[in-house]
C-alpha positions in Angstrom: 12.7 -27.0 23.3 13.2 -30.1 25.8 10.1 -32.9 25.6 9.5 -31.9 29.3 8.6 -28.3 28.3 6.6 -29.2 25.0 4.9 -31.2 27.4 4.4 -28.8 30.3 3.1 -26.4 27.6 1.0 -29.0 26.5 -0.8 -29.9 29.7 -1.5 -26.0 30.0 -3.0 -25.8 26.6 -5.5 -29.0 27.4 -6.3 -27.7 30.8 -10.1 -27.5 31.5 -12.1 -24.7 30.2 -12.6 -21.9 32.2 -16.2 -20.9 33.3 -15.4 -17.3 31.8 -16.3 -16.5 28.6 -14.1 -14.0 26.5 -13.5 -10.5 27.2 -12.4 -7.8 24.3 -9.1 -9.1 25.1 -8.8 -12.7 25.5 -9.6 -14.9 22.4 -10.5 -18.8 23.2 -10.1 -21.5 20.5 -12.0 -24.9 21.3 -11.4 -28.1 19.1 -9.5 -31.0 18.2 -6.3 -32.1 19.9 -5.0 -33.0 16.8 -4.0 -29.9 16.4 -2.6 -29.5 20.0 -1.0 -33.2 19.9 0.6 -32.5 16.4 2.9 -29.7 18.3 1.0 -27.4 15.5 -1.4 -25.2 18.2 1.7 -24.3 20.4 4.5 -24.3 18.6 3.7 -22.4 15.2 -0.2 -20.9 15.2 0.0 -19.4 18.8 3.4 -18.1 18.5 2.6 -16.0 15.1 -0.7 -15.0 16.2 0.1 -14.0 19.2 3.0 -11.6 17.5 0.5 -10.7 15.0 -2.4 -9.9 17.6 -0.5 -8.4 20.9 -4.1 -7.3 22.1 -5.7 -10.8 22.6 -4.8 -13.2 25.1 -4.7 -16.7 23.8 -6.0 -20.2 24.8 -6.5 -23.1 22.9 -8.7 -26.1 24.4 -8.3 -29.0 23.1 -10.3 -32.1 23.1 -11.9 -34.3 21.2 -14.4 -33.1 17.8 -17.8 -33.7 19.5 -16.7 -32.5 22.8 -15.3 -29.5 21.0 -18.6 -28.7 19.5 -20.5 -29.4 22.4 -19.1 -26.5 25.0 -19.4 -24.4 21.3 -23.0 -25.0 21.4 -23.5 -24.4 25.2 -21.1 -22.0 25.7 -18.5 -24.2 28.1 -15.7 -22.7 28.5 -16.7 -19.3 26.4 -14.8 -20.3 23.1 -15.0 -18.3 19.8 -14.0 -20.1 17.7 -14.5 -23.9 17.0 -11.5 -26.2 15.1 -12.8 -29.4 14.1 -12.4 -32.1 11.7 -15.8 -34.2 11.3 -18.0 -33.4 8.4 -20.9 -35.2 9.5 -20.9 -33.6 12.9 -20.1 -30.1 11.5 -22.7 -30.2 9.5 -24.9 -30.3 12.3 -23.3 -27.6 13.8 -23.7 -25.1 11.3 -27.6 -26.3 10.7 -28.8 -25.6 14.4 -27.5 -21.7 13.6 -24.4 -22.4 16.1 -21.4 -20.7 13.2 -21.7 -17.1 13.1 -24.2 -15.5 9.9 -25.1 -19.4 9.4 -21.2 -20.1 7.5 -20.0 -23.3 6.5 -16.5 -23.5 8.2 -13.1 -22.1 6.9 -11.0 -24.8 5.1 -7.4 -24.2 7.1 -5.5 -27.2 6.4 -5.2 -31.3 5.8 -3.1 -34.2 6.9 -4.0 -37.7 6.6 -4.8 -40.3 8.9 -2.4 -43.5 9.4 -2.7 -46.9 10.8 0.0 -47.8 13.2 1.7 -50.9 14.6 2.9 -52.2 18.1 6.1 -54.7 18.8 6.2 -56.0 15.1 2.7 -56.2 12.6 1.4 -59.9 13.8 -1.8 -59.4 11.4 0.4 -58.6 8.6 -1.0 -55.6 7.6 2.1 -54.0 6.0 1.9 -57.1 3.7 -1.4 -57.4 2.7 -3.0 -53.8 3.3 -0.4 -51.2 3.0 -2.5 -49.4 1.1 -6.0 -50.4 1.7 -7.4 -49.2 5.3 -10.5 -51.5 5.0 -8.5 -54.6 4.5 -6.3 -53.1 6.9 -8.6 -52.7 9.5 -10.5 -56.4 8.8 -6.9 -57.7 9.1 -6.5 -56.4 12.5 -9.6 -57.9 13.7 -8.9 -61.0 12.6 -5.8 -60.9 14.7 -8.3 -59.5 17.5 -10.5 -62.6 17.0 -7.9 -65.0 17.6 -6.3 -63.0 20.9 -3.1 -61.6 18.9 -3.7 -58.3 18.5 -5.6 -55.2 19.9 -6.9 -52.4 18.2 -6.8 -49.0 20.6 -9.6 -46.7 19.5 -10.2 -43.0 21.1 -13.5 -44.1 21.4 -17.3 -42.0 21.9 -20.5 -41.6 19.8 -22.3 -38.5 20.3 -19.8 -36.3 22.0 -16.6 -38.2 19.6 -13.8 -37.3 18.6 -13.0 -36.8 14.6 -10.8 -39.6 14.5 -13.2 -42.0 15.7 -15.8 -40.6 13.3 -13.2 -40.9 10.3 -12.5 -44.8 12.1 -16.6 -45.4 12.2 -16.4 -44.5 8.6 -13.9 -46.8 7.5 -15.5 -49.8 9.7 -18.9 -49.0 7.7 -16.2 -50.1 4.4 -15.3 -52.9 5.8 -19.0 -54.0 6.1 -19.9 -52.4 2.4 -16.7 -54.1 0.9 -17.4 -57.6 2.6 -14.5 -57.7 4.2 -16.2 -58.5 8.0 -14.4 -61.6 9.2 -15.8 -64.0 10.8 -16.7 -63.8 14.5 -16.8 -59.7 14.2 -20.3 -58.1 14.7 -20.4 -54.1 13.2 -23.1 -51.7 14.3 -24.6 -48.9 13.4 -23.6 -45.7 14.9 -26.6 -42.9 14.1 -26.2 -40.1 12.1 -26.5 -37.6 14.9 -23.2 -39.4 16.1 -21.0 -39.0 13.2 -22.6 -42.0 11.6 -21.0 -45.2 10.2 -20.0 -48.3 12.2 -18.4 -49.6 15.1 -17.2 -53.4 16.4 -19.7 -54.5 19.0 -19.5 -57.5 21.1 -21.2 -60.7 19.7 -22.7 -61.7 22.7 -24.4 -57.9 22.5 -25.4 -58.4 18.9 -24.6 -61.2 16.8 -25.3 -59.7 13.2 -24.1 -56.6 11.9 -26.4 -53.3 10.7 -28.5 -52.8 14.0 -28.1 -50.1 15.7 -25.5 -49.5 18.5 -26.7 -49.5 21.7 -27.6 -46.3 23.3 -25.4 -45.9 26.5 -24.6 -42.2 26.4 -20.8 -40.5 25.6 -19.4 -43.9 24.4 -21.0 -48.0 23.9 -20.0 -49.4 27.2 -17.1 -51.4 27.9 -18.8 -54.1 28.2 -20.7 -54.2 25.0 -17.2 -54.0 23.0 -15.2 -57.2 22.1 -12.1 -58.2 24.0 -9.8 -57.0 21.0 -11.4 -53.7 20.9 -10.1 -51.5 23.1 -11.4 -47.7 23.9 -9.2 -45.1 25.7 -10.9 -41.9 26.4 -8.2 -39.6 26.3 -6.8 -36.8 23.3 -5.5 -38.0 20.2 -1.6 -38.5 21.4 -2.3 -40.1 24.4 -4.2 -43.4 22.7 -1.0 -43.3 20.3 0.9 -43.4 23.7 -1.2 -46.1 25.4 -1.2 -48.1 22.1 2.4 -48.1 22.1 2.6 -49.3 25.6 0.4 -51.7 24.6 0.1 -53.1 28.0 -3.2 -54.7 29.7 -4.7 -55.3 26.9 -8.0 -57.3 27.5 -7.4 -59.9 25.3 -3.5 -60.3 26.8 -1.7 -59.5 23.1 1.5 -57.5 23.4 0.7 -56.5 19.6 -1.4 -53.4 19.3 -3.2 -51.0 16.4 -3.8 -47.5 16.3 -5.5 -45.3 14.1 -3.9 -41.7 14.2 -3.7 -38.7 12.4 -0.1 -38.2 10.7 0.5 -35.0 12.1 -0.1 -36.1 16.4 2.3 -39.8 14.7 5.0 -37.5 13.6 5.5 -35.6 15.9 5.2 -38.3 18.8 7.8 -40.3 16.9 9.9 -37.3 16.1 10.4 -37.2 19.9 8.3 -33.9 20.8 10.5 -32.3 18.2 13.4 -32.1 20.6 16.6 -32.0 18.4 18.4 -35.4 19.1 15.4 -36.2 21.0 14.7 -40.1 21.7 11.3 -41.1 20.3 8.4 -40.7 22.3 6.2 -44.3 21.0 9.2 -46.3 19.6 7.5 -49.4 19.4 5.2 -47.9 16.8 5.4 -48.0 12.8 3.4 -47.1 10.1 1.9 -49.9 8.2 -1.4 -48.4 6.1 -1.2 -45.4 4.7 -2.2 -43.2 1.6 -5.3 -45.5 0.6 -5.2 -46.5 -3.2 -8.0 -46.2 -5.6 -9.1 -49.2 -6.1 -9.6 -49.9 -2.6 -12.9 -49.2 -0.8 -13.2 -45.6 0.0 -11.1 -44.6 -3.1 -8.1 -42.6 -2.8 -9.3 -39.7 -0.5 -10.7 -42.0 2.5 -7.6 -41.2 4.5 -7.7 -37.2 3.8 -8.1 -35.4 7.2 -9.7 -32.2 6.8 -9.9 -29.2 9.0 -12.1 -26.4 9.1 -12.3 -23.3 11.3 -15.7 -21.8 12.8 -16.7 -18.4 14.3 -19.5 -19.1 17.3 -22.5 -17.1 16.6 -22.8 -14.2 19.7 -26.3 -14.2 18.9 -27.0 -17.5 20.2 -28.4 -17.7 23.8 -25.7 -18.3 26.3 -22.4 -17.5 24.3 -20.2 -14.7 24.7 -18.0 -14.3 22.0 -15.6 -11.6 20.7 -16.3 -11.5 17.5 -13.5 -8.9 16.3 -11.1 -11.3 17.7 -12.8 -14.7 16.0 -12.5 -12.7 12.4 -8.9 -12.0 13.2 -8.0 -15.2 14.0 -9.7 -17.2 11.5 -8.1 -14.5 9.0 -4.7 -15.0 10.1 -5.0 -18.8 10.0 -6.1 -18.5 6.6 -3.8 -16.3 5.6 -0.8 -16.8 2.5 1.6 -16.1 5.3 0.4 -18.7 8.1 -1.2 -21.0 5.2 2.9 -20.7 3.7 4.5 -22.0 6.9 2.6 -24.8 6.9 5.4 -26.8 4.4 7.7 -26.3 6.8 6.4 -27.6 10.2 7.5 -31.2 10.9 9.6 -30.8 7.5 12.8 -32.9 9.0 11.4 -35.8 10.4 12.1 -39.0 8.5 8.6 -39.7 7.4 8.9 -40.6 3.7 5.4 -38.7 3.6 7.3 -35.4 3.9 5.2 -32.6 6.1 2.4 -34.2 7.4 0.3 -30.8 7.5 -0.9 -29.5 3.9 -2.8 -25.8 3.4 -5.7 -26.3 1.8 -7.8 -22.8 2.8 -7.7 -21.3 -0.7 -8.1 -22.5 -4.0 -5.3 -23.0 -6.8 -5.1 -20.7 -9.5 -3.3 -20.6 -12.7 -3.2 -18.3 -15.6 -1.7 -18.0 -18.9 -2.0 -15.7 -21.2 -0.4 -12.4 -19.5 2.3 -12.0 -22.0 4.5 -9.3 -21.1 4.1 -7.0 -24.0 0.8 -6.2 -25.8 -0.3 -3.7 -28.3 -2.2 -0.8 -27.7 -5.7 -2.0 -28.0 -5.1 -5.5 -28.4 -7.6 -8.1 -26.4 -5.5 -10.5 -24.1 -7.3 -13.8 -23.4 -6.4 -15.1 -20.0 -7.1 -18.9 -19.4 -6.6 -21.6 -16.4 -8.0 -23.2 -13.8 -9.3 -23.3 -10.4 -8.7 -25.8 -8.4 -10.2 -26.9 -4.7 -7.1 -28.0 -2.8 -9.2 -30.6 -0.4 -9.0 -33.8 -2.5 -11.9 -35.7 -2.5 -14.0 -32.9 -2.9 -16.1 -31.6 -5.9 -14.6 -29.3 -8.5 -15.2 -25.4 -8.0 -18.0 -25.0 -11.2 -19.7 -22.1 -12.2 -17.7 -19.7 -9.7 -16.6 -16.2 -10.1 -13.2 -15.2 -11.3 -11.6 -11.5 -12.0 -8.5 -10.8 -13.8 -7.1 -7.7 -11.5 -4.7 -4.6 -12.2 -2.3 -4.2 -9.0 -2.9 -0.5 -8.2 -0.8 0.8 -5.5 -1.0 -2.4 -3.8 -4.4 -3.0 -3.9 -6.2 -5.4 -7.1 -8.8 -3.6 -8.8 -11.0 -5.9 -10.8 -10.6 -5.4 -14.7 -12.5 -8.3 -16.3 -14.5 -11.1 -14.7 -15.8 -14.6 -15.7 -17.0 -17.7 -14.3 -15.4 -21.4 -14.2 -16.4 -24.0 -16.5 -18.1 -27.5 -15.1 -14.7 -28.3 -15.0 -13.3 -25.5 -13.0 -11.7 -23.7 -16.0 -12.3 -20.2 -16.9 -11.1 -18.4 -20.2 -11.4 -14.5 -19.7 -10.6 -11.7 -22.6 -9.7 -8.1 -21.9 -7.9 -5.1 -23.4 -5.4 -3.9 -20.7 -5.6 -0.1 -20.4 -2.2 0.2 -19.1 1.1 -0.9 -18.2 1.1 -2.8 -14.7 0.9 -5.8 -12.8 -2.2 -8.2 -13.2 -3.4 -11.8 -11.6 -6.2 -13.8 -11.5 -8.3 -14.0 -8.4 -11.5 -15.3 -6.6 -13.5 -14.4 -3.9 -14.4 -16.0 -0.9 -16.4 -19.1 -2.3 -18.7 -20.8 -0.3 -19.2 -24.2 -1.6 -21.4 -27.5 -1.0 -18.8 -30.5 -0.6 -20.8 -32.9 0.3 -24.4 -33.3 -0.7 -25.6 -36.7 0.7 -25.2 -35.8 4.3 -28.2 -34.9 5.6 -27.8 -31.8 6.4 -25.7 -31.4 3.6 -22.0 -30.2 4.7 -19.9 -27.6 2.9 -17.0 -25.1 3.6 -15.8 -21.8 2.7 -12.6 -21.5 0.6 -10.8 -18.2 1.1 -10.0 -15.8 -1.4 -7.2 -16.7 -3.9 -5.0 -15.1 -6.4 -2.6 -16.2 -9.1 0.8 -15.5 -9.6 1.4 -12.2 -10.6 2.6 -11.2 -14.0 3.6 -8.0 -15.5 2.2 -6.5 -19.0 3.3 -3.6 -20.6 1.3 -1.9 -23.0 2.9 -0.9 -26.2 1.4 2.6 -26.7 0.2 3.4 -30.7 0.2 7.4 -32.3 -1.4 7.2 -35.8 -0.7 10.9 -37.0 -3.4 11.5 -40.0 -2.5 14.8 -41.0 0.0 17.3 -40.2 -0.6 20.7 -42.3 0.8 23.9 -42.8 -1.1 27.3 -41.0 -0.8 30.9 -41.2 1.3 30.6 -37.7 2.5 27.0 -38.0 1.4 24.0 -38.1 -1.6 21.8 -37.3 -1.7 18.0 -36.4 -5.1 15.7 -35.8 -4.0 11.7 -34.9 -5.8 8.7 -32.9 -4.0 7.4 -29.6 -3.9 4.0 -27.9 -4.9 3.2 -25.2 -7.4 6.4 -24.4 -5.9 8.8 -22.2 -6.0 6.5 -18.9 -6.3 9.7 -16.6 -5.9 13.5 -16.8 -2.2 13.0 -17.0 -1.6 12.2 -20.8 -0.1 14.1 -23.4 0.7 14.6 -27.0 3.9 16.8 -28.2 4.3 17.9 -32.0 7.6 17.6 -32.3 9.4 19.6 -35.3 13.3 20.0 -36.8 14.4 21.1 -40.9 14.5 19.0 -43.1 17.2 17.3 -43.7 18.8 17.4 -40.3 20.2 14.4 -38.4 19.7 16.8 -35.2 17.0 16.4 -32.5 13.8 16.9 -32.8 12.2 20.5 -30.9 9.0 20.4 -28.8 6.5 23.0 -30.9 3.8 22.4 -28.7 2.2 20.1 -25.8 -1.7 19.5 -25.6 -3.0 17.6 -22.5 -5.5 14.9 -22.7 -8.8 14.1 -20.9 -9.2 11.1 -19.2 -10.9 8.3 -21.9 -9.9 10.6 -24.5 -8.4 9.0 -27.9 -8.4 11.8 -30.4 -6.1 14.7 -30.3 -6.1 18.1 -33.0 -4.1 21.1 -32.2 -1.7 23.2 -33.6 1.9 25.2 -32.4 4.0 28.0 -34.3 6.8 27.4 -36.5 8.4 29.3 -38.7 8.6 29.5 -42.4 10.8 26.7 -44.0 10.1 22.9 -45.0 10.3 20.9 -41.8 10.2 16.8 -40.7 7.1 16.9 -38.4 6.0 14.0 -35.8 3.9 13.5 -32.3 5.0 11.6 -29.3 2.1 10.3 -26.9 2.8 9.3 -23.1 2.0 9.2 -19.5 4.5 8.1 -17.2 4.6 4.5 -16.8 1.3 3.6 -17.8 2.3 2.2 -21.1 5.3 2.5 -23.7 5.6 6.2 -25.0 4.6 6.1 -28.8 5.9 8.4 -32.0 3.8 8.9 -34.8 5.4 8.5 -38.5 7.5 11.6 -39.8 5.4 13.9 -42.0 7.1 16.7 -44.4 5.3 20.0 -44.5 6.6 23.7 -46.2 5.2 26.6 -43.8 5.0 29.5 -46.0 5.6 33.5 -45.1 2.7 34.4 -43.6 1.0 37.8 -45.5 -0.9 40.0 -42.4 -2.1 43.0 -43.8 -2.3 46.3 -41.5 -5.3 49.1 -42.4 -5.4 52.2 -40.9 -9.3 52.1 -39.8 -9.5 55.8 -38.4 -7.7 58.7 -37.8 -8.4 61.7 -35.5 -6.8 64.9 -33.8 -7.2 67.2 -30.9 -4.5 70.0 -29.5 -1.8 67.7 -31.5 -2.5 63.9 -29.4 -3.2 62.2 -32.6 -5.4 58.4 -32.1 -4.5 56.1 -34.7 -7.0 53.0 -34.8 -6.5 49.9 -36.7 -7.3 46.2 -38.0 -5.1 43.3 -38.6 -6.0 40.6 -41.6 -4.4 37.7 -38.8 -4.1 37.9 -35.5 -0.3 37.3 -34.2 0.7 34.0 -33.3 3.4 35.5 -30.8 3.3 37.9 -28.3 4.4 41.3 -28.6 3.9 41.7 -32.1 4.3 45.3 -33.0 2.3 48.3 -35.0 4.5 51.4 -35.5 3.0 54.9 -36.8 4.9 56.8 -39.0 4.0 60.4 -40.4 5.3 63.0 -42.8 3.7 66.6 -42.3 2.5 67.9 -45.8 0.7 71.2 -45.8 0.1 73.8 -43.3 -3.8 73.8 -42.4 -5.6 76.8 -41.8 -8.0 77.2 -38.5 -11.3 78.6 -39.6 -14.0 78.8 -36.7 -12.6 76.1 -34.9 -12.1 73.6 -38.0 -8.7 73.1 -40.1 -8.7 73.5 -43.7 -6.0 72.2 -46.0 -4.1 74.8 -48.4 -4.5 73.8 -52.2 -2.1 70.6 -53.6 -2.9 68.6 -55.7 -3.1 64.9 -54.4 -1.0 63.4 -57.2 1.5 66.3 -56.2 1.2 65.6 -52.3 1.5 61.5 -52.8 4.5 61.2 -54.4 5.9 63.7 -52.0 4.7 61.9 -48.8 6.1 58.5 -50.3 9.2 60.1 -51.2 9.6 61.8 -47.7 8.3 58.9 -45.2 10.7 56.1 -46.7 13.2 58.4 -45.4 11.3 59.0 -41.8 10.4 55.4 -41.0 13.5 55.6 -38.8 11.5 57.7 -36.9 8.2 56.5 -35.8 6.2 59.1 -33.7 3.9 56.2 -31.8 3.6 52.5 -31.6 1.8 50.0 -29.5 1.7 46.4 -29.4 -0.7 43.5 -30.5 -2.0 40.5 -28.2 -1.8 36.7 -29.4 -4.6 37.0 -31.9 -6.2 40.0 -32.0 -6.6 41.8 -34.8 -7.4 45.2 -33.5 -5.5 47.6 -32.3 -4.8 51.4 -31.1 -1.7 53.7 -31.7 -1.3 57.3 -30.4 0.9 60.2 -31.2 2.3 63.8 -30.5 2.4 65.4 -33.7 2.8 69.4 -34.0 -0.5 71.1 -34.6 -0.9 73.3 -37.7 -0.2 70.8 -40.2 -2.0 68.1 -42.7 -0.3 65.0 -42.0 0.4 61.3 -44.2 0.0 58.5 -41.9 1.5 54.6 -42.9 1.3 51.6 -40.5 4.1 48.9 -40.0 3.6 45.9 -38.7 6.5 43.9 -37.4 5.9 40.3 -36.3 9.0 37.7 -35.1 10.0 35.1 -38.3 7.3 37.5 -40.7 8.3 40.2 -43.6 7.2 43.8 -42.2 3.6 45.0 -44.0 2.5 48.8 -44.1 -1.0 49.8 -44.3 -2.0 51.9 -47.4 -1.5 56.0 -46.6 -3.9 57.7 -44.6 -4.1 61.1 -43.6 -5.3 63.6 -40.1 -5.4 67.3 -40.1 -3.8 68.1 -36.7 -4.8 71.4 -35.2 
């Protein structure tokens, strides 16, 4: 993209808010133009958004921090959503009930802020202060004081920008540290303003610590010193102006800026335009990356930025709130938050991006090992880490170790991080999967001395993710013998994780290298960790083991190999009860063990013996003795067995039964049962006997 488009896209970004406030459709974001000046705004968050919300159309606003938060307060414009980058303004913000359900901001992101030369560093600031911004800045002013240098500031008290807040601040170290040369005079900017300090003129006030005067948007020209120089414009255009550096008060051709990195880069970088001259090439970098033992520590240059949703229920603003949610969720998001590395990645800063995401925490874990016995506690430990330096460690918050089920993490343990933002939680895994560590949205207190005190809201986070597999365990603790087979009793782990679990007794002779047979399968219940049940198998001596699984929530198990002997099963057979009418003969009977197959079978033999008489209705038996007739019957039925006359058959365990016949009427007939069962020796019932007439 040419400079001359980035900056026509530019000018239509900053234009002037509209009187109308948003519609279902349109979203409006007011804030900083360091985001807009960085390239960041037009040239990676609208873009994606826009692709990611067709629906809404987008506008950005930008201006300076205090202005920004003004028209969110009033309405101007009909933002909603604020982007800002002053804690002690946004803290007043969110006090007078202007952030929607009374929310600290959304972290989004960081860069840093930089202190920048014009036509060669006269005050020798790159020397002396590369790394110190309060010497830095005392260094320039010295320079001002004797009419070699200028410092270009953005300007403003109550309505300023987030710059100039961060610049009061470090003007406040300069007085703290007692770095003030000689002929400057700091005041005091209130606390309503941002708070810290500001050069004033000495012929306005000629000691430092009283208040500034009171003049409205910004301390009046007049009231500044010669060296001191304010331009009332966005963020890139006083880096433009300061590297012009032309009409300068005091008459110096050397000039000072005080920039965030991300507006320097991509000024310098020119526009981004590949090949592209440099838009400010009279400007370097000479402070930077304050060090710790310089006043304001380490973090004093950190340049945070935070994300607000307007509150609709605030007289006078119209916001739409579904499309405020979606934005401030996409800009927090691990995809948006992701491409953040990459903008402004191949410019030749030696700082590398200048943009860092910051919007949720750090997490690490350790402990997840990727196989673990059945039953076995796993102890998951790390930390959690707030990713805006500078600010206080995340104690005492809530942490989960999650199971990824069909996409979605369903909380399996839970703790809470240490005073030093560790955590240390223990939990059995139930079942194979994937598991991280997360948080939740955690609203935090960053800094307590303002007054009201200022926090933010760090989205929710999540380690990376590690897979576990559960080594499933089958203890089999007897394995014995029955009439029809065998029976088996064990302990499984883990319990049955859902109706889908099953044991299998698997069976094959001993002393075969073959595979093993399924006997039989029992389903378990959810939560369920016990298992006794029983299959058929016939009689022999027989290697006997169970296998536990369910799909892929953990590794199928297989008990130890017991050795059992099923023995012939004995079932006796009784004939019960015998009767006859006009020949139809109705055997009844009982079984000592039910069948443990189906169609087991009862066969009725008979041997006619005698011819009956029929007296009055009733037959009567001609005379035999019985010792006679039995060893005639037993000789004679061996021989007819071949020849049953009825038969039924018997149902998986029952042990009664019914068997009828046609048998030719006029005779005394010897009745025997057989019973036939699969794998079993035939029994026969004792004899029995029916007159059929």
């Amino acid at each position: 993209m040419s400079l001359v488009s980035l900056a026509a896209t530019a000018m239509l970004m900053l234009a002037p808010a509209l009187a109308s406030a948003d519609t279902s459709s349109t979203l409006t974001v007011d804030g900083t133009s360091d985001v807009s000046d960085s390239g960041l705004m037009p040239n990676l968050i609208q873009p994606e958004f826009e692709a990611a919300y067709p629906q809404f159309t987008f506008k950005y606003n930008g201006s300076a921090t205090g202005t920004a938060i003004q028209n969110a307060e009033t309405g101007t414009g009909g933002p909603s959503v604020l982007i800002v980058h002053a804690a002690s303004l946004e803290n007043q913000f969110v006090a007078g009930g202007f952030s929607f359900n009374n929310q600290f901001g959304n972290a989004i992101f960081r860069n840093d802020f930089v202190l920048a030369a014009t036509n060669g560093d006269v005050a020798g600031v790159g020397a002396n202060a590369a790394n110190n911004i309060a010497q830095a800045f005392a260094d320039v002013a010295t320079a001002g004081v004797a009419g070699t240098a200028t410092f270009d500031s953005r300007g403003g008290t109550n309505t300023a920008p987030g710059t100039t807040v961060a610049e009061h601040g470090v003007w406040a170290l300069v007085n703290s540290a007692g770095l003030t040369p000689a002929g400057v005079v700091l005041c005091d900017v209130s606390a309503a303003d941002g708070g810290g300090m500001t050069p004033i003129s000495p012929t306005v006030q000629n000691t430092s610590g009283q208040n500034c005067p009171d003049t409205g948007t910004v301390i009046g020209t007049t009231d500044l010193p010669n060296w001191y120089q304010v331009n009332s414009g966005n963020q890139a255009n006083n880096v433009q102006v300061s590297n012009a550096c032309t009409g300068t008060l005091n008459g110096s051709t050397h000039c000072y800026v005080f920039t965030d990195r991300g507006t320097f880069d991509y000024l310098s970088s020119g526009a981004t335009a590949a090949g592209g001259p440099s838009t400010i090439p009279n400007l370097s970098i000479v402070t930077r990356n304050n060090s710790a033992s310089a006043p304001g520590g380490s973090n004093e240059l950190i340049n945070y930025f935070h994300a607000y949703i307007i509150n609709p229920s605030v007289s006078g603003e119209t916001v739409n709130l579904t499309a405020a949610e979606d934005f401030v969720s996409f800009i927090t998001s691990p995809t948006l938050q992701a491409q953040l590395k990459n903008y402004l990645a191949n410019t030749s800063d030696p700082g590398g991006p200048p943009f860092v995401a910051d919007a949720s925490p750090a997490i690490t874990a350790s402990g997840l090992t990727a196989t673990v016995k059945a039953g076995s506690p796993v102890t998951v430990t790390g930390t959690v880490t707030n990713l805006e330096p500078g600010y206080p460690v995340l104690a005492g918050q809530p942490v989960s170790v999650d199971e990824i089920e069909g996409g979605i993490p369903v909380a399996v343990a839970s703790g809470n991080t240490t005073s030093g933002g560790a955590y240390s939680i223990a939990f059995v895994p139930s079942t194979s999967g994937t598991y991280q560590v997360s948080t939740g949205v955690i609203s935090q207190i960053e800094n307590a001395s303002l007054s009201p005190v200022y926090g933010d809201l760090l989205s929710p986070s999540a380690s990376a993710t590690s897979a576990v597999g559960v080594e499933g365990s089958n203890s089999l603790s007897s394995a014995e013998p029955t009439s029809s087979g065998v029976s088996v009793a064990g302990t499984v782990g883990p319990a049955a994780p859902d109706g889908n679990a099953t044991v299998t007794i698997l069976a094959r002779k001993q002393g075969s290298t073959g595979a093993y047979s399924t006997v039989a399968t029992d389903k378990l219940t959810a939560g369920q960790a016990n298992y006794a049940f029983g299959g058929s198998l016939a009689a022999g001596t027989w290697q006997v083991e169970t296998a536990y699984q369910d799909g892929s929530d953990f590794t199928p198990s297989t008990s130890t190999t017991d050795k059992l002997t099923v023995k012939q099963p004995t079932t006796t057979v009784r004939i019960k009860k015998a009767t006859a009418k006009k020949g139809a003969v109705t055997v009844t009977g009982t079984l000592s063990l039910g069948p443990a197959v189906t169609k087991a079978k009862v066969e009725l033999f008979a041997v006619a013996t005698t011819k009956v008489k029929i007296t009055n209705g009733k037959a009567k038996t001609g005379k035999s003795t019985a010792k006679a007739v039995r060893e005639i019957v037993v000789a004679r039925i061996a021989t007819a067995r071949s020849k049953q006359v009825g038969k039924t058959t018997v149902g998986t365990g029952k042990k009664t039964f019914t068997v009828k016949a046609k048998l030719k009427r006029g005779f005394h007939y010897v009745l025997q049962l057989e019973y036939i069962h699969a794998g079993q020796t035939s029994t026969f019932s004792k004899l029995g006997s029916v007159d059929v007439h």
